[in-house]
C-alpha positions in Angstrom: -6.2 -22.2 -4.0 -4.9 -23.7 -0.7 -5.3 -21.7 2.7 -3.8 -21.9 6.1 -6.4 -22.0 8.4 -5.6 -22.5 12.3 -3.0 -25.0 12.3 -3.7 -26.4 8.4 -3.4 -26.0 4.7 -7.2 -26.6 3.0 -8.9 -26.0 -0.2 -10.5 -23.1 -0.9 -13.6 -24.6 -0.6 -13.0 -26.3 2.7 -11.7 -23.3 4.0 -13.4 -22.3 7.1 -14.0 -20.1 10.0 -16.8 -20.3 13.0 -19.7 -17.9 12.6 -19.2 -16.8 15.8 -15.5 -16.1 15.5 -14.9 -12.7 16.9 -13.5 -11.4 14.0 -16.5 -12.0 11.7 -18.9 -11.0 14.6 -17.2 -7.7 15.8 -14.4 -6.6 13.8 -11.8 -8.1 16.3 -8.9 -9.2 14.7 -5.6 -7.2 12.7 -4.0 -8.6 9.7 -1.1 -7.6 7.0 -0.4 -7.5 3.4 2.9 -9.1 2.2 3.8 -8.7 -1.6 5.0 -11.8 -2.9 7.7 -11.9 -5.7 8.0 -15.1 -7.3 7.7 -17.4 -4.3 9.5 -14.8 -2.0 7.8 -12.1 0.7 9.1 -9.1 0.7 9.9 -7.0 3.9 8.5 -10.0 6.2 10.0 -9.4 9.0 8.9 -5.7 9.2 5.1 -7.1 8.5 5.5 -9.5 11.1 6.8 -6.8 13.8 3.8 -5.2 13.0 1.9 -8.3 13.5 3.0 -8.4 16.9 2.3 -4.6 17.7 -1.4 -4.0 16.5 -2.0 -7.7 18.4 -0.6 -5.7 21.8 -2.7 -2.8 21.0 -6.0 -4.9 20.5 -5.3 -6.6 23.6 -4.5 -10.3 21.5 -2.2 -12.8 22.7 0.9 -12.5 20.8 1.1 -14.5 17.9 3.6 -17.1 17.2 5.7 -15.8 14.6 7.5 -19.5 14.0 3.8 -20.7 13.3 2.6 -17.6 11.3 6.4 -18.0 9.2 5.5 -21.8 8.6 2.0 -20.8 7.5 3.3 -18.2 5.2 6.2 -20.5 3.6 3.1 -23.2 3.0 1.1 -21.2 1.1 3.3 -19.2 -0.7 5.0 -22.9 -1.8 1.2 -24.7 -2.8 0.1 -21.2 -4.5 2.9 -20.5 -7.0 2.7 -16.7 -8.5 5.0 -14.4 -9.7 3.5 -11.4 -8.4 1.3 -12.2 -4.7 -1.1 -10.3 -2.3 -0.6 -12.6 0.9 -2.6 -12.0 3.5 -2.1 -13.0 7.4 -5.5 -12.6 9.5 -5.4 -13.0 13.1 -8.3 -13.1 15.3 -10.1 -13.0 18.2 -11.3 -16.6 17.7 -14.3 -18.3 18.8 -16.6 -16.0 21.1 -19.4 -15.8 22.7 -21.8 -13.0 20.6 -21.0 -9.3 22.1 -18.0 -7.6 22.8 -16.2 -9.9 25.2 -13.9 -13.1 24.3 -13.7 -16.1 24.6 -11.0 -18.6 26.1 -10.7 -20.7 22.7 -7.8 -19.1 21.9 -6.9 -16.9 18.6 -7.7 -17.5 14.7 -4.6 -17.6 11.8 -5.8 -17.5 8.4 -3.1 -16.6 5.6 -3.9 -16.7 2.0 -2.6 -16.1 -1.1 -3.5 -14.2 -4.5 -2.2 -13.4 -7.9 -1.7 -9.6 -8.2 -0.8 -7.4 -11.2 1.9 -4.6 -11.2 0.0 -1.2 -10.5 0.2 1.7 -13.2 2.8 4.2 -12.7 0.3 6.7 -12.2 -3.5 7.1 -10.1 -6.2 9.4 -9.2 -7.1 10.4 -5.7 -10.4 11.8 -4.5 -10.6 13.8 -0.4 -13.5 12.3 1.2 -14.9 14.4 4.2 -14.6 11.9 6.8 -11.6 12.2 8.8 -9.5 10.0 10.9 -9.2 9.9 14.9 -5.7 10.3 15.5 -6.2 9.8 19.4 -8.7 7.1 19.0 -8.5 3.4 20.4 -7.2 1.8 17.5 -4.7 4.3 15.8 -2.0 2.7 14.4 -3.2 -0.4 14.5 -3.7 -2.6 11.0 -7.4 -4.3 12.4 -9.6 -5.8 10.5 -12.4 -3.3 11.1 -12.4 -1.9 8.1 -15.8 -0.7 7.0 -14.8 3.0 7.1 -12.0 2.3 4.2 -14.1 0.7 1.9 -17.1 3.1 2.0 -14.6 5.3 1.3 -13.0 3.2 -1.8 -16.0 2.6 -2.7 -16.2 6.9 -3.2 -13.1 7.1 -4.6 -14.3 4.2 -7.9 -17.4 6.4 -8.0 -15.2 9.1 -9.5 -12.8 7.5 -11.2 -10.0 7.4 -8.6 -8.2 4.2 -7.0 -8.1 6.1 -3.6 -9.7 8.4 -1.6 -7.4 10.4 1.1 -8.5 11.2 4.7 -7.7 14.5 6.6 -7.5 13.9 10.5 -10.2 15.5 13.8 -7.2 18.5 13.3 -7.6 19.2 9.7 -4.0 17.9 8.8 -3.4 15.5 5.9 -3.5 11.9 7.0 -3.7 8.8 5.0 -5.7 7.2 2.3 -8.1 4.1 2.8 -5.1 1.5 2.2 -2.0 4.0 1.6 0.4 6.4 2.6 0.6 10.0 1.0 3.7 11.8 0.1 4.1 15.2 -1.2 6.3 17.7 -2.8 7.0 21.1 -1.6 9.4 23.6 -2.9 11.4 20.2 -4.4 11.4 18.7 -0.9 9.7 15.5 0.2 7.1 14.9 2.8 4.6 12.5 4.8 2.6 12.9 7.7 4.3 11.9 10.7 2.3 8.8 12.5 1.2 10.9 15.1 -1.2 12.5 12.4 -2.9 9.1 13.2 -1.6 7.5 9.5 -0.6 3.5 9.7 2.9 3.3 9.9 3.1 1.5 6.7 5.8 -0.9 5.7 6.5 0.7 2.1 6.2 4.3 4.0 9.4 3.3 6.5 11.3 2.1 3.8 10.4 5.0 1.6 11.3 8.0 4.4 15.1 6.0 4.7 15.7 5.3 1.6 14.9 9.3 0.2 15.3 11.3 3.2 12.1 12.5 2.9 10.6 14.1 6.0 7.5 13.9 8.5 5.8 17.1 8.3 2.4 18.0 9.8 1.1 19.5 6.9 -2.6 21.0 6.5 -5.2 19.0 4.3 -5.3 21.9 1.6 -1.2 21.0 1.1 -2.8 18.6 -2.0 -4.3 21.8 -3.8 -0.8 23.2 -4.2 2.0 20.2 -3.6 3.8 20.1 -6.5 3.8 16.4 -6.9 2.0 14.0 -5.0 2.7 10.1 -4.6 0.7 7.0 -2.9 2.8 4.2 -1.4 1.9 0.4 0.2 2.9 -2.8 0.0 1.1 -3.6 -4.0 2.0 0.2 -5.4 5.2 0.7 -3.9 5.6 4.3 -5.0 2.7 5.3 -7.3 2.9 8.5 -8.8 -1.0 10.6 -8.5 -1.7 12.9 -11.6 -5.3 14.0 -10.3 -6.6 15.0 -7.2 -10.0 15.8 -7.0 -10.6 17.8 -9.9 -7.0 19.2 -9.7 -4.4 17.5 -12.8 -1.0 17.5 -11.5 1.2 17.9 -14.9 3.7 16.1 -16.2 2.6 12.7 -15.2 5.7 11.5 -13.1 7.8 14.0 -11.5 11.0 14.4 -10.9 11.2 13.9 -7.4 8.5 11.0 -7.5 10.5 9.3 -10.4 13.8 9.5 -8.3 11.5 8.2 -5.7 10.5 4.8 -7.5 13.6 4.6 -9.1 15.6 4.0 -5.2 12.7 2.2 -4.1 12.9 -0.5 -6.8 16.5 -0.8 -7.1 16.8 -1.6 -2.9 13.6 -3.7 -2.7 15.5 -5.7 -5.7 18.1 -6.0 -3.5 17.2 -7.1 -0.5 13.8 -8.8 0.0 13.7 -8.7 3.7 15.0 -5.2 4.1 
């Protein structure tokens, strides 16, 4: 494997970062997923965008997109894959140990991996942790991250690939590394990002491309939404067939299918939608 790091392509095994880079130390630094389709990112653009927003919101210089671009076409060219999880790091750099920075200037890191397609269908387990939706880094993709994988790290305990969060006001939110959709009387839903859900990449494209709507919706909407699906960047739309202890029946459903279905056939068409 070769990896970008600040300003170069190494090996793997020359691939380096500072101890004391603030990222490593304290959690300060945002970063993004791209899926990669034989050689290609898809929705770049949009990820990059993103990039630039949670870097305002932490207070990081904004990152040069021509350099994170050039660093993401290098990899993605010395790490050939059909299917790819690349993923752009950004940091606070090298700091002194606490809380403030340090004048050294930012981090880049983007690497590459193979990924495999996900299975049409998951479980989901409710975790009783909630999100802050009005706290300092809402909305913001950082790299501080411990809270999602204790929670994964629930969710395998039972069996499930996710674990969903309500938010402080008992609405439905998010899951650790997804968006949630839901059906309702045949209609289509998702928390609007006010709930304090990312605004996720796949989620955008997903709302325009089926209408579906931004609903505050209570956290108990899972125990009687009549079909349920996950999306992000590697499960584009993934249909859920248990919550909990709760089997949603049939599998796939008809609203969910029609979902996939228009997802694939746009994202096939336009790789930078």
């Amino acid at each position: 494997m070769r990896i970008w790091v600040n300003g170069e392509l190494r090996d793997a095994e020359d691939a380096r970062v500072s101890v004391l880079d603030h990222g490593l130390t304290v959690g300060d630094g945002i970063f993004e997923t791209v899926k990669t389709v034989d050689g290609r990112p898809f929705a770049l653009t949009r990820h990059l965008d993103r990039l630039t927003r949670s870097a305002r919101g932490l207070g990081l210089p904004a990152p040069d997109l021509d350099e994170v671009r050039r660093a993401c076409a290098d990899v993605i060219d010395a790490n050939p894959t059909a299917l790819g999880r690349l993923r752009i790091t950004y940091t606070g750099g090298l700091s002194p140990l606490g809380s403030d920075r340090g004048d050294a200037g930012p981090g880049l890191v983007v690497a590459l991996g193979e990924a495999a397609r996900r299975p049409d269908t998951t479980a989901v387990i409710t975790v009783p942790w909630t999100r802050n939706e009005r706290g300092a880094l809402t909305g913001l993709k950082t790299t501080s991250y411990a809270e999602n994988v204790v929670a994964l790290a629930r969710a395998h305990e039972y069996g499930a690939s996710e674990a969903l969060f309500a938010n402080t006001a008992g609405q439905l939110c998010e899951g650790t590394g997804s968006n949630v959709f839901v059906v309702l009387d045949g209609r289509l839903h998702t928390p609007p990002v006010a709930s304090g859900c990312l605004a996720g990449i796949t989620r955008a494209l997903a709302v325009e491309w089926t209408g579906a709507q931004e609903t505050e919706l209570p956290f108990d909407v899972l125990e009687r939404a009549e079909e349920i699906f996950l999306t992000s960047t590697l499960r584009d739309v993934q249909a859920v067939d248990r919550v909990d202890g709760r089997e949603l029946p049939g599998g796939v459903g008809p609203v969910t299918a029609k979902a996939m279905r228009i997802f694939d056939e746009r994202a096939g068409n336009d790789l930078d939608p």
